[in-house]
C-alpha positions as a printed NumPy array, in Angstrom:
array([[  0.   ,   0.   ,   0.   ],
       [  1.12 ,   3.522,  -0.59 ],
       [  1.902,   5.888,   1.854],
       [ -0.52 ,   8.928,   2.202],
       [  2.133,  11.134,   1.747],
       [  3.044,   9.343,  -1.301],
       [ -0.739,   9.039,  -2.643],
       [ -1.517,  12.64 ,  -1.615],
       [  1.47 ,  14.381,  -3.571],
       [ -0.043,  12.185,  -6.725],
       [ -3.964,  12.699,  -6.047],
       [ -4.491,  15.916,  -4.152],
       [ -3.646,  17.878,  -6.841],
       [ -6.573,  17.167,  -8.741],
       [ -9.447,  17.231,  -5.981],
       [-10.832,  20.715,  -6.937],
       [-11.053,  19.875, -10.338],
       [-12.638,  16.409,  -9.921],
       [-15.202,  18.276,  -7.634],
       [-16.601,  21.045, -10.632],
       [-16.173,  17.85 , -12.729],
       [-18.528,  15.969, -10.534],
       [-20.844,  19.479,  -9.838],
       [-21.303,  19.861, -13.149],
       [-22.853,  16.125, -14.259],
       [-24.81 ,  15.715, -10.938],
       [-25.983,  19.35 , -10.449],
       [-25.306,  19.198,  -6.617],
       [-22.617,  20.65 ,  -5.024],
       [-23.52 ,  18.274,  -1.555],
       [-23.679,  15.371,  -4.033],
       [-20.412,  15.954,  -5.94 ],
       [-18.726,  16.642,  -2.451],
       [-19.448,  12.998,  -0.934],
       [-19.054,  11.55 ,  -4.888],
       [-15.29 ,  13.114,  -4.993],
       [-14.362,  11.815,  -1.492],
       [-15.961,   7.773,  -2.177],
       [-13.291,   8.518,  -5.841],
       [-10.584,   9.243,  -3.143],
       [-11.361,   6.662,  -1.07 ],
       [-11.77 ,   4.162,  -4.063],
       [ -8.612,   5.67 ,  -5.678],
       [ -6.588,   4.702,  -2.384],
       [ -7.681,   1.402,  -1.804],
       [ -7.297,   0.451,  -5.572],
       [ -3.609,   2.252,  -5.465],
       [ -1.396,  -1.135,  -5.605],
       [ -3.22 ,  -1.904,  -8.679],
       [ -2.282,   1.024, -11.052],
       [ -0.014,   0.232, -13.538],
       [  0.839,   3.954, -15.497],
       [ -0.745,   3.039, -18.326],
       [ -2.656,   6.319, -18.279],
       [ -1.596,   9.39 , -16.24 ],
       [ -3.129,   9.71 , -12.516],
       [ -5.611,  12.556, -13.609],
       [ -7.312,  10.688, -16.081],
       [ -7.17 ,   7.67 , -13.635],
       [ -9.173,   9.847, -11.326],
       [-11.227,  10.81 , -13.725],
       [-12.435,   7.549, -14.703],
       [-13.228,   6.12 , -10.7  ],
       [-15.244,   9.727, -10.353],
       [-17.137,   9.124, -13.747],
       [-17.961,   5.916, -12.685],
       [-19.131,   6.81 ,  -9.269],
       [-21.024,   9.623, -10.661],
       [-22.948,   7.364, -13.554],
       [-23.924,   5.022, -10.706],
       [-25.449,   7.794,  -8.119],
       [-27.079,   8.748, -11.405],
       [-28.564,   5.038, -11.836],
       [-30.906,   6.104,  -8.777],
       [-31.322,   9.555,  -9.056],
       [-33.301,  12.522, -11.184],
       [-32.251,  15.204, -13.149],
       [-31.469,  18.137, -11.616],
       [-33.832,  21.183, -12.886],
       [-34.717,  24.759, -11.831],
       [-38.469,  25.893, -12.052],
       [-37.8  ,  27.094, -15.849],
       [-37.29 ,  23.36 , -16.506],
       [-40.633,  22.643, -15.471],
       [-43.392,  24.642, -16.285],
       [-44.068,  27.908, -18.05 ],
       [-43.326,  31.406, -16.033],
       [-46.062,  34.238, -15.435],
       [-46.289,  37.216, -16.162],
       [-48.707,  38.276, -13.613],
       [-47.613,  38.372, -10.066],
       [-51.26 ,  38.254,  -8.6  ],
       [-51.003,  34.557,  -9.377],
       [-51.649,  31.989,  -6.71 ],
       [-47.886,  30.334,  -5.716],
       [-47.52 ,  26.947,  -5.709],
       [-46.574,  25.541,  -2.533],
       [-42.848,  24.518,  -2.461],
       [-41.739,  20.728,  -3.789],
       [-38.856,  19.568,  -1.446],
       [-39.512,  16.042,  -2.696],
       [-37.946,  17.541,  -6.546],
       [-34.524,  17.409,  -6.236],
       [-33.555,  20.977,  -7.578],
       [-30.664,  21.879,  -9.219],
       [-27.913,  23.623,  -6.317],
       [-25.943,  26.709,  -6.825],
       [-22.003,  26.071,  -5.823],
       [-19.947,  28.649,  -4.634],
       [-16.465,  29.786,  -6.682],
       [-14.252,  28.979,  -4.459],
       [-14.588,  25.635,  -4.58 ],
       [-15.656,  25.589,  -8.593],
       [-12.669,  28.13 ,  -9.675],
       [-10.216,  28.102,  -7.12 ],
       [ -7.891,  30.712,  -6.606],
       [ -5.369,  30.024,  -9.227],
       [ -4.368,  31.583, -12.774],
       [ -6.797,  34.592, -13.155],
       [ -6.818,  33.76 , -17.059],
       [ -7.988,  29.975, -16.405],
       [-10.569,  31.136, -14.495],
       [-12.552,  33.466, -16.748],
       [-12.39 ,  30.965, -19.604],
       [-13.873,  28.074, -16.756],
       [-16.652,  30.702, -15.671],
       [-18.698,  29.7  , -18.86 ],
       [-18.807,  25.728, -17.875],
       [-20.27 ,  26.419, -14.337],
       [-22.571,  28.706, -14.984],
       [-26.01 ,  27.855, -13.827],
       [-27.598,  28.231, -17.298],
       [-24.96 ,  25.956, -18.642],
       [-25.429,  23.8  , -15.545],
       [-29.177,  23.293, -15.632],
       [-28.947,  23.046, -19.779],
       [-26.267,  19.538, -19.069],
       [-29.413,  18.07 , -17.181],
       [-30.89 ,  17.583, -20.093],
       [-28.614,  15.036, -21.273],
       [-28.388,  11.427, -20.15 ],
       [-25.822,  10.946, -17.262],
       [-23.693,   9.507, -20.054],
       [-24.179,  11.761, -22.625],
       [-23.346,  14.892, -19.625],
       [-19.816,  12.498, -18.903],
       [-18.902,  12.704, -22.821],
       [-19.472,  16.269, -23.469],
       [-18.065,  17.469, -20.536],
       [-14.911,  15.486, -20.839],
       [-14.657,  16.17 , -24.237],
       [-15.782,  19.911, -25.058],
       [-15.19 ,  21.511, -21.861],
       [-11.938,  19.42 , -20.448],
       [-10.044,  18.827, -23.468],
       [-10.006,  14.877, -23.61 ],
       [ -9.381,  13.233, -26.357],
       [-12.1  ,  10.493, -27.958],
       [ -9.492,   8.121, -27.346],
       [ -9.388,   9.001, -23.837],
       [-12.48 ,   9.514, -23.182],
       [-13.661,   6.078, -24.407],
       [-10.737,   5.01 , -22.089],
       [-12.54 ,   6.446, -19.499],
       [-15.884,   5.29 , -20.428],
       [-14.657,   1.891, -21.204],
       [-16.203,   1.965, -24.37 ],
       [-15.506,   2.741, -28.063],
       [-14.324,   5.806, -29.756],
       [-17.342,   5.595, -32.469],
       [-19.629,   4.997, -29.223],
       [-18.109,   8.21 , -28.027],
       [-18.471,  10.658, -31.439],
       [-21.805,   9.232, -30.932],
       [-23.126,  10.306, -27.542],
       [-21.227,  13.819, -28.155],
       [-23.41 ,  14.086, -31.379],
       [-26.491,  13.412, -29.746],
       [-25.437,  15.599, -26.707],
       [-24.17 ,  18.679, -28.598],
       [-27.89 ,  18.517, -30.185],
       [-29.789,  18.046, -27.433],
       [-28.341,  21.074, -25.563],
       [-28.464,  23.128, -28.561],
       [-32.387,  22.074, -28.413],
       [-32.689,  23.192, -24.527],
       [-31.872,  26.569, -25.224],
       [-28.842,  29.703, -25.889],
       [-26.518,  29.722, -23.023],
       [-25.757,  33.073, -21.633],
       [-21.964,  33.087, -21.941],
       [-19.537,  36.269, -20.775],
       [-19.694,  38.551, -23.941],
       [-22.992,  40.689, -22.711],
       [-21.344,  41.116, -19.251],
       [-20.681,  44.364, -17.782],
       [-17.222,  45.29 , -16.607],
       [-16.168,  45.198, -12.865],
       [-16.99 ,  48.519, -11.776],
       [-20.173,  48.29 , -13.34 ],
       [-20.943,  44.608, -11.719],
       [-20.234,  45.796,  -7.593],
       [-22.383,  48.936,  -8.366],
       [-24.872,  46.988,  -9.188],
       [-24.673,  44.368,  -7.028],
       [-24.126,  47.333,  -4.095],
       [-27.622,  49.352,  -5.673],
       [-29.441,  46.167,  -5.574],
       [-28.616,  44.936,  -1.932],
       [-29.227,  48.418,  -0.825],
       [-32.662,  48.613,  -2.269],
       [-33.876,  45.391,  -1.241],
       [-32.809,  45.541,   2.374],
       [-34.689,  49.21 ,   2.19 ],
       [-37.446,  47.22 ,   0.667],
       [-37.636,  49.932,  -2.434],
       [-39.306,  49.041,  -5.595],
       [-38.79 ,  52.088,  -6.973],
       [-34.871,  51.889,  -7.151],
       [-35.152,  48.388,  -8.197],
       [-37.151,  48.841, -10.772],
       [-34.178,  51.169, -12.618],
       [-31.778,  47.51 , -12.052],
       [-33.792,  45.511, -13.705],
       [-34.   ,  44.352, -17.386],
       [-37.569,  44.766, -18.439],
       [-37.749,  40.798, -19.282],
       [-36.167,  39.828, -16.183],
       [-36.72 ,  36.417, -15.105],
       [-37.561,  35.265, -11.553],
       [-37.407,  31.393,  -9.976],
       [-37.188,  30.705,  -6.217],
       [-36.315,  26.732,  -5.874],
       [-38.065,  25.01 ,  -3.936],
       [-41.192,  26.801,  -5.105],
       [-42.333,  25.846,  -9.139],
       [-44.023,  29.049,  -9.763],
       [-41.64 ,  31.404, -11.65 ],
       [-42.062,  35.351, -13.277],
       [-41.144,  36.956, -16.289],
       [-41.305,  40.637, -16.924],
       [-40.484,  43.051, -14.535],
       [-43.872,  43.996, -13.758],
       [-44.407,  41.037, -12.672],
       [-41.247,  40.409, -11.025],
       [-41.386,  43.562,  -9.151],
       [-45.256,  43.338,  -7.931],
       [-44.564,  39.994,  -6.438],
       [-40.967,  40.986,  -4.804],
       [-43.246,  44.437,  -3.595],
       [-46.63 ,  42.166,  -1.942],
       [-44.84 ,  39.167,  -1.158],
       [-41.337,  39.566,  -0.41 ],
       [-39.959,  43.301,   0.234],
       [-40.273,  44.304,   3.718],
       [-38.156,  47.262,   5.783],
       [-35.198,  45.248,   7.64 ],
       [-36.188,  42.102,   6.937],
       [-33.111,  40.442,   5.811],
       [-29.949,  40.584,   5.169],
       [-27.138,  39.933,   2.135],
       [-23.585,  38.97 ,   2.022],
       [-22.547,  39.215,  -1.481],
       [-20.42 ,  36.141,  -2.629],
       [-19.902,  34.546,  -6.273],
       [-21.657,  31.726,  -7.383],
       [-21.342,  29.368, -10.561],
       [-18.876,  32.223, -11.941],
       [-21.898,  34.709, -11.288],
       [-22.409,  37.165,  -8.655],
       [-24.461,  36.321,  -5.546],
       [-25.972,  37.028,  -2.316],
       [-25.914,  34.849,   1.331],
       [-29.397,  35.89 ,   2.337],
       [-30.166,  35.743,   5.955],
       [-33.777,  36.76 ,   7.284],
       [-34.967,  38.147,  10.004],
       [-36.693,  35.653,  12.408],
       [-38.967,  35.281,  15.003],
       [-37.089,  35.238,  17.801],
       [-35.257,  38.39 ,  16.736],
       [-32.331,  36.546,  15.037],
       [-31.127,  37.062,  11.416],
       [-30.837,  33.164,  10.531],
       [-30.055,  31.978,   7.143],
       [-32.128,  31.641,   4.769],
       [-30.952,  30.773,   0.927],
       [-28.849,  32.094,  -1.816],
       [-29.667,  34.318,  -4.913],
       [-27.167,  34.173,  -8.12 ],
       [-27.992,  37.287, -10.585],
       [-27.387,  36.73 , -13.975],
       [-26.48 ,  39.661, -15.712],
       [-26.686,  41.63 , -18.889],
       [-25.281,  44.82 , -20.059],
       [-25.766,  46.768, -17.173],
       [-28.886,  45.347, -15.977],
       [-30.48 ,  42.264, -14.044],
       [-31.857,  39.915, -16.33 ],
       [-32.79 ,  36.864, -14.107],
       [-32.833,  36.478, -10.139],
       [-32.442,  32.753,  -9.274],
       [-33.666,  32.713,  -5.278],
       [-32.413,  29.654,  -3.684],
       [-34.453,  29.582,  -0.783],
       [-32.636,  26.493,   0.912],
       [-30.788,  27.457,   4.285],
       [-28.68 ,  24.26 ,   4.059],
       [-27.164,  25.625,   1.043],
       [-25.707,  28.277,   3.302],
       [-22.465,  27.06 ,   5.665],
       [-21.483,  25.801,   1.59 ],
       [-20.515,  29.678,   0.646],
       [-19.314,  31.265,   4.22 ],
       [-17.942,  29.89 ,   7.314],
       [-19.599,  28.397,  10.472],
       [-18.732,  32.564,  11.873],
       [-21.348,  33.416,   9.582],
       [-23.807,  31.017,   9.109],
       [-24.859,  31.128,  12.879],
       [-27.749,  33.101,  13.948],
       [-26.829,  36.827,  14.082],
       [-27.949,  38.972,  17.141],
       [-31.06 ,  41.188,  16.669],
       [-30.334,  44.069,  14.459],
       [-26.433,  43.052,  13.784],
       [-25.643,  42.423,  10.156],
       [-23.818,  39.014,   9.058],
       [-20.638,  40.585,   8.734],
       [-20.761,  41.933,  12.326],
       [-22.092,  38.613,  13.925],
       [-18.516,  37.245,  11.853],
       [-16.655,  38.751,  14.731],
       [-16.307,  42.12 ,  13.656],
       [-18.63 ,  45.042,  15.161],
       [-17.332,  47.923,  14.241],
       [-17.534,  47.294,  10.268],
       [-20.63 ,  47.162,   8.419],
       [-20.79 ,  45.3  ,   5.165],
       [-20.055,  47.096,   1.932],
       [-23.334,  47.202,   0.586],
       [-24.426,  49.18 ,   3.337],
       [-21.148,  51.818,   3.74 ],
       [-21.76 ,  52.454,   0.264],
       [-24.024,  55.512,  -1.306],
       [-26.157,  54.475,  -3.407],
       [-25.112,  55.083,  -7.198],
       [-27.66 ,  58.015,  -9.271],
       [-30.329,  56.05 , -11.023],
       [-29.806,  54.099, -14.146],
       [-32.778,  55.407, -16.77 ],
       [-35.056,  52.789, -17.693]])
């Protein structure tokens, strides 16, 4: 048997990647988490028998494709509200009662999808993880989201792949044929090239937080594209138009000091840690929005409204209940600084 120093010098290396690997064909970032550690553990008791025929990585790669096609055996696709039913465009709708028994798709934070490494790698990766891209690869069959990943978005070869796969190269030009057509069917996927710069992005995130911690339709209403899309997982019912997006944030959701945001990136996309304001005067956590953006404008507010989703993007610090009227940043230890969102002034009005 190896050593673990000797198997983690070899293995380690690749653990961050394995895990977006794994995010990205299960749609879970819980499920690819406990899928990259049973690779690890599979990977070290099968250690003896590797021979170097292929490198280490795509050794790895095969035990976590395996492991990931056999959760899959068992389990659903992955899919947001917009995957299931038609949005509406009038917020006076009746909401449909949330479906924890569908196993939505899961948001996953960047630091564990993008890592903190070359700055250039990591804008060409934000593409693959994004949630559009994401919920577009549950489409596929679990074998069919294995090929094209390996293939179009990690670089493997058809040789390797069907190496990986244990099956044949024409079996692989196959599936990716089939898969490249399927997710052209699902739907464009909003890519980088409409995205605004920096600057732009924090102001926006910054006017946004402000407003809906003020609980101000008006100033949201000058954020928002005028198709903006709406979905709140666990709950079906979804809005397009902001109209309709704005009436039912303004009856339903809006209210003066009722929660509170720690912005954070998500699936390459800026997003929120939302924390509410409970009964027993506590901010606890409550779920995480990722904003898709356009131009300088919202175009779609995905509302995860899952607490256990939270300890994922901020430490234990945070994710604890925060003292009555003390922001998440403060209940992090730190009660002299408020978060940015709230030092900032809020930027003039963007006309409609």
């Amino acid at each position: 048997m190896p050593t673990n120093a000797e198997f983690t010098a070899l293995a380690e290396p690749f653990r961050p990647e394995l895990l977006t690997y794994c995010y990205r064909i299960l749609g879970s970032i819980h499920d690819a988490e406990d899928l990259v550690q049973e690779t690890y553990l599979r990977a070290w008791r099968g250690f003896d028998g590797f021979e170097g025929r292929s490198s280490v990585r795509r050794w790895l790669y095969k035990i976590a494709t395996m492991a990931c096609l056999t959760a899959l055996e068992t389990r659903s696709r992955r899919p947001l509200p917009s995957g299931l039913g038609t949005p509406s465009d009038d917020h006076r709708v009746a909401v449909a009662p949330r479906e924890p028994s569908v196993p939505w798709l899961q948001p996953a934070p960047d630091a564990a999808l993008l890592g903190t490494g070359d700055p250039a790698a990591i804008v060409a990766a934000r593409t693959s993880v994004r949630l559009a891209f994401v919920a577009a690869l549950q489409y596929l069959s679990a074998r069919q989201r294995a090929v094209l990943t390996l293939r179009d978005v990690l670089g493997f070869r058809t040789a390797e792949v069907a190496e990986v796969l244990d099956t044949t190269t024409a079996a692989v030009d196959s599936a990716l044929r089939r898969a490249r057509a399927r997710l052209a069917e699902a739907g464009p996927v909003v890519n980088d090239l409409a995205e605004p710069d920096e600057g732009t992005r924090r102001d926006l995130l910054d006017d946004y937080v402000d407003a809906f911690i003020r609980a101000d339709p008006d100033a949201l209403v000058h954020l928002l594209r005028a198709d903006v899309e709406l979905e709140m997982p666990p709950t079906p019912t979804w809005f397009t138009g902001r109209r309709a997006v704005l009436g039912f944030l303004s009856t339903r959701v809006l209210r003066p000091n009722l929660w509170r945001m720690t912005p954070t990136h998500a699936n390459g996309q800026p997003a929120l840690v939302v924390h509410h304001h409970a009964d027993d005067g506590r901010y606890a956590p409550y779920g995480i929005q990722v904003l898709t953006l356009l131009g300088d404008r919202i175009a779609r507010i995905t509302s995860f409204n899952d607490p256990t989703l939270v300890p994922t993007f901020v430490p234990d610090r945070i994710t604890r209940t925060c003292p009555q009227g003390g922001t998440s940043t403060q209940c992090a230890g730190d009660p002299g600084r408020r978060p940015d969102a709230e030092r900032r002034t809020v930027s003039p009005r963007r006309s409609p």
